[in-house]
TIKEMI-210506 format. One line per field, with one value per residue (C-alpha): residue number from 0; chain; x, y, z. Coordinates in nm, 4 decimals. Example, Ala and Ser with C-alpha at 12.3 -4.5 7.8 and 13.67 -1.06 7.14 Angstrom:
<sites>
titor = 0 1
markol = A A
px = 1.2300 1.3670
py = -0.4500 -0.1060
pz = 0.7800 0.7140
</sites>
This chain:
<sites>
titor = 0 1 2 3 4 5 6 7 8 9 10 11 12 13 14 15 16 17 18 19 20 21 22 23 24 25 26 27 28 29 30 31 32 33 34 35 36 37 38 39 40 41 42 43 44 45 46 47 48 49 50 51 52 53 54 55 56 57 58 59 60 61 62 63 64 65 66 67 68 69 70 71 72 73 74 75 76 77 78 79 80 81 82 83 84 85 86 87 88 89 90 91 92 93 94 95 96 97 98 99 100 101 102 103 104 105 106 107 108 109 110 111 112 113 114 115 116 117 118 119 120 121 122 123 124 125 126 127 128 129 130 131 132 133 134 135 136 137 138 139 140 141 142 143 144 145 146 147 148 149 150 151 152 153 154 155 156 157 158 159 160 161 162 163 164 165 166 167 168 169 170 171 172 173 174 175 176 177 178 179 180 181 182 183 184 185 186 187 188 189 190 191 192 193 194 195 196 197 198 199 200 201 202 203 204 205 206 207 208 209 210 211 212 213 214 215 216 217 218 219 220 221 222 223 224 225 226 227 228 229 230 231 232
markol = A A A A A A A A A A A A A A A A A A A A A A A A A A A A A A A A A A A A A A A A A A A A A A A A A A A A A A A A A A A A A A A A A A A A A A A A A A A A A A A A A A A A A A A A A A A A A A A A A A A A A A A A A A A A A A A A A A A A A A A A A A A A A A A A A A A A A A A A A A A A A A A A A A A A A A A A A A A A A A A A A A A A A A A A A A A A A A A A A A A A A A A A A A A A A A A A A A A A A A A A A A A A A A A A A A A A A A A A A A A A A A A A A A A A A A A A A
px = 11.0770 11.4026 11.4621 11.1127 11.0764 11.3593 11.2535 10.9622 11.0874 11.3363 11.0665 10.8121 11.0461 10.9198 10.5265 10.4550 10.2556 10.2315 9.8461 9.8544 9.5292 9.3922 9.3211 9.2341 9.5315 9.7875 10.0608 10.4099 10.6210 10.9066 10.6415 10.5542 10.9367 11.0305 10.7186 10.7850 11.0954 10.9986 10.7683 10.7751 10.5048 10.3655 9.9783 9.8645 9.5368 9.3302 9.4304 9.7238 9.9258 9.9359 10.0667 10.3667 10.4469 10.5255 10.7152 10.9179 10.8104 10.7113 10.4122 10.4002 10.0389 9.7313 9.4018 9.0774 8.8596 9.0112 8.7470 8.9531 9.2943 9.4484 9.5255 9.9435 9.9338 9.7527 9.9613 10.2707 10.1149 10.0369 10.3565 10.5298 10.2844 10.3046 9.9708 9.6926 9.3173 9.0501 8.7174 8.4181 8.3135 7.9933 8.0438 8.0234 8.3550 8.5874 8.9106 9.0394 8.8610 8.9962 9.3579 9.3317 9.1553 9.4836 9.6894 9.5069 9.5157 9.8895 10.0079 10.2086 10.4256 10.7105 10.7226 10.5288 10.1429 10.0932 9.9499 10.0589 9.7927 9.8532 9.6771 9.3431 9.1998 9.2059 8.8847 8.4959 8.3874 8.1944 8.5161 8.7083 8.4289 8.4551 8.8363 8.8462 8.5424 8.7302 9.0282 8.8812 8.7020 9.0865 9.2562 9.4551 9.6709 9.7233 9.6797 9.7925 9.7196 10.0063 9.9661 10.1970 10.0431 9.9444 10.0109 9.7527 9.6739 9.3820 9.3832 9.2051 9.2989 9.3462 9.5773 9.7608 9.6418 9.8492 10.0790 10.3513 10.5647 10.8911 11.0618 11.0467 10.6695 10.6513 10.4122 10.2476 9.8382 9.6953 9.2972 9.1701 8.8389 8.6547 8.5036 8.2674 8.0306 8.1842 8.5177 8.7706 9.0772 9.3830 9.6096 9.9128 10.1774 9.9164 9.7769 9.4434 9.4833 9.2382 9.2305 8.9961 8.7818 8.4439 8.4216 8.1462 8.1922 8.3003 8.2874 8.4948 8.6436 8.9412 8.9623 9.3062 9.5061 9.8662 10.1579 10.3543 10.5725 10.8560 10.6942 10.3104 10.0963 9.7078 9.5799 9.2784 9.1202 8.7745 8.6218 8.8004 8.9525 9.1780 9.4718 9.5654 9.9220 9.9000 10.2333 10.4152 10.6032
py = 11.2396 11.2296 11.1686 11.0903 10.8482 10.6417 10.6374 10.5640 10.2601 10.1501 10.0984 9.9018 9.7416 9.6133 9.5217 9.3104 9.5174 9.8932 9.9518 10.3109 10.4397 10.7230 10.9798 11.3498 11.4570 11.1904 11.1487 11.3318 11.1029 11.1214 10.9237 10.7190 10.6206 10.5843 10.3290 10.1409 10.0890 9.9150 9.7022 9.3712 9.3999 9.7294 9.7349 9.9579 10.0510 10.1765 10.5513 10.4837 10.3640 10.7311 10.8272 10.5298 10.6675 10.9816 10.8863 10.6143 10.3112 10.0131 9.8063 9.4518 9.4258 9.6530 9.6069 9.7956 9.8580 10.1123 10.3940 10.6695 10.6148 10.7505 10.5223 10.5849 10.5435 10.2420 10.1396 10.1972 9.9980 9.6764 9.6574 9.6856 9.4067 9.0825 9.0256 9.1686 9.1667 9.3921 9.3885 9.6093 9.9329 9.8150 9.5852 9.5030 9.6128 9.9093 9.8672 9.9110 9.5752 9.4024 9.4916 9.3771 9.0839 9.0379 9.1174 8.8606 8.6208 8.6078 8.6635 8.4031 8.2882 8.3342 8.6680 8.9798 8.9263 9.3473 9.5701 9.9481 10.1860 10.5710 10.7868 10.7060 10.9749 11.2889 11.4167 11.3042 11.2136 10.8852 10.7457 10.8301 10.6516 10.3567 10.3064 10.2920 10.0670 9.8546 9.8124 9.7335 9.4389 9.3689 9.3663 9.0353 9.2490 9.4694 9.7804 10.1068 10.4569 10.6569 10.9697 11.3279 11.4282 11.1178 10.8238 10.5823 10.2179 9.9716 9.7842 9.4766 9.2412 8.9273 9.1226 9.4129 9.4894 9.7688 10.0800 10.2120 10.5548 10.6860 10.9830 11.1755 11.1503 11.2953 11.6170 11.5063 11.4762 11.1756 11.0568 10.7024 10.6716 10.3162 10.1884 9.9056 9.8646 9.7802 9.8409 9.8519 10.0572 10.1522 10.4134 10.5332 10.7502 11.0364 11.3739 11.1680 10.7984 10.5258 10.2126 9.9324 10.1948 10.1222 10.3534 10.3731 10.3819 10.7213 10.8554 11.2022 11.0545 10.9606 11.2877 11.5208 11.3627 11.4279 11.2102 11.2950 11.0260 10.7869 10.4243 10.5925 10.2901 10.2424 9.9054 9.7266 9.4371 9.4546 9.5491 9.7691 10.1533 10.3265 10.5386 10.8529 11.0263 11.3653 11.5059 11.5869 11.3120
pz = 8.7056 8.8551 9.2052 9.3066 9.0005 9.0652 9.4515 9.3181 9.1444 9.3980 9.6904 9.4434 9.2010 8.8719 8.7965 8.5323 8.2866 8.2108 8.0423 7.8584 7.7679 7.5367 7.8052 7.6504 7.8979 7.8532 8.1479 7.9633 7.7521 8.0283 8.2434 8.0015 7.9115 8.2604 8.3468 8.0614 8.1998 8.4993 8.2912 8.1581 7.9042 7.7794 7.6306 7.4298 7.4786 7.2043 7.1457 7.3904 7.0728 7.0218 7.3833 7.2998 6.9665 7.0929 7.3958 7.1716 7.3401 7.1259 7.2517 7.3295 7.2893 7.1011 7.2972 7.1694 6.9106 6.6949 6.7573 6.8615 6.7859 6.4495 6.2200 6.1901 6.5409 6.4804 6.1944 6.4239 6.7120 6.4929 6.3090 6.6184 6.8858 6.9217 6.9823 6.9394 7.0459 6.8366 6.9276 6.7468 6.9332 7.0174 7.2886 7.6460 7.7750 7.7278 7.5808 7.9277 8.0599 7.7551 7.8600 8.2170 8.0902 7.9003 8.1780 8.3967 8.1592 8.0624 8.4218 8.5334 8.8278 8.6917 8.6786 8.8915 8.8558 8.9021 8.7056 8.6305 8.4097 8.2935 8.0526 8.2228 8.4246 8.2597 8.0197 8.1660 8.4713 8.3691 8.2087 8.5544 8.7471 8.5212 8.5367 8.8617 8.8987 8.6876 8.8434 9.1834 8.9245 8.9055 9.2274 9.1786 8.9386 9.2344 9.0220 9.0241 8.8612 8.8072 8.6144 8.6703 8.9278 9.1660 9.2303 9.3182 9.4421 9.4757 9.7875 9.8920 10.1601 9.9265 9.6870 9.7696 10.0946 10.2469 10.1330 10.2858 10.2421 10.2927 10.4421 10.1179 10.0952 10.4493 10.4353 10.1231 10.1050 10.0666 10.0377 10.1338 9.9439 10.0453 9.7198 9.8412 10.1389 10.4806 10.3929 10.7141 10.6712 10.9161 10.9152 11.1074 11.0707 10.9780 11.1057 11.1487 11.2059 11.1885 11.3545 11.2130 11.0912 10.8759 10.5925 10.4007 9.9783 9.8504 10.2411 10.2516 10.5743 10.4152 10.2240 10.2556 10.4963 10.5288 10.5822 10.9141 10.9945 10.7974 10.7279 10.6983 10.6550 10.4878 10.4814 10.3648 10.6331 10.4506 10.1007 9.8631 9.8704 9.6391 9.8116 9.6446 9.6773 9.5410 9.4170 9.0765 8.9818
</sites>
């Protein structure tokens, strides 16, 4: 992590909960540690008890239903929660849902009403599709994926509704990929800029676009789109 993690941190300060999931490529315990970190609460979802037993970091919730998480890690994730919410594996949800349900639910004004998740995108393509279809379900908690190599955030005008980047992330590439129907972004500070631009959902407009300037901006006026910074963290 190093420098980039602790800019990282610096720019968007503390969120209230870190959500680890059971991805078949789970971010590196460094990650891991270093979100946690920056976290007040820490979920463990389902087979993520097995991501925060190996990076050392003690839950303060388990969310899921058990189905693909071993059962030390299990064990370990029980003893160690204080609170917990099991639910059978055949239900309406994923364990996912059930965590920002959580999240949602036990957010409060008293401290930051944001949402961080990791271990979530590696392995099939439906479960990829589904995260992020829930977490645009969840915008209040102004989410955002960060895995090893990206970094990425849902935007919505009546949560989070821009992003902005320093001089460090200056010649990274970054995609803009509109998730709902009539969904207006801007950007500036970029080798292609938009201005009040209509994307349509899942539009390769937005696609490889690299950050030229200190202070590069994306925001949301309309809809829903997910920004992803590509780098090694």
């Amino acid at each position: 992590m190093g420098e980039q993690g602790g800019t990282w941190a610096g720019a968007w300060g503390r969120f209230g909960f870190l959500l680890v999931g059971g991805s078949p490529e789970p971010s590196s315990p460094e990650l891991v540690r270093f979100l946690a970190e920056h976290a007040d609460r820490v979920v463990a979802v389902d087979r993520g008890a097995e991501v925060l037993e190996a990076a050392g970091v003690a839950p303060w919730a388990y969310v899921g239903d058990s189905d693909s998480v071993g059962d030390e890690a299990r064990v370990w994730a029980e003893d160690r929660s204080s609170f917990e919410l099991l639910r059978p594996s055949h239900k309406d949800q994923t364990d996912l849902a059930l965590a920002l349900d959580v999240a949602a639910e036990r957010a409060t004004s008293m401290g930051p009403r944001t949402c961080c998740v990791t271990c979530v995108t590696g392995g099939r393509l439906d479960h990829q599709l589904g995260v992020i279809g829930t977490l645009a379900a969840h915008a209040g908690l102004q989410p955002i994926i960060v895995e090893d190599a990206f970094r990425a955030w849902l935007l919505a005008p009546e949560a989070r509704d821009h992003v902005e980047f320093g001089e460090a992330d200056v010649g990274k590439t970054l995609s803009v990929l509109a998730l709902e129907r009539a969904t207006t972004v801007s950007e500036h500070g970029f080798t292609w800029n938009l201005d009040r631009h209509r994307l349509e959902a899942l539009s390769d407009l937005g696609v490889s676009n690299v950050i030229e300037k200190p202070r590069a901006r994306v925001s949301c006026a309309t809809g829903r789109c997910l920004v992803v910074l590509n780098e090694a963290i």
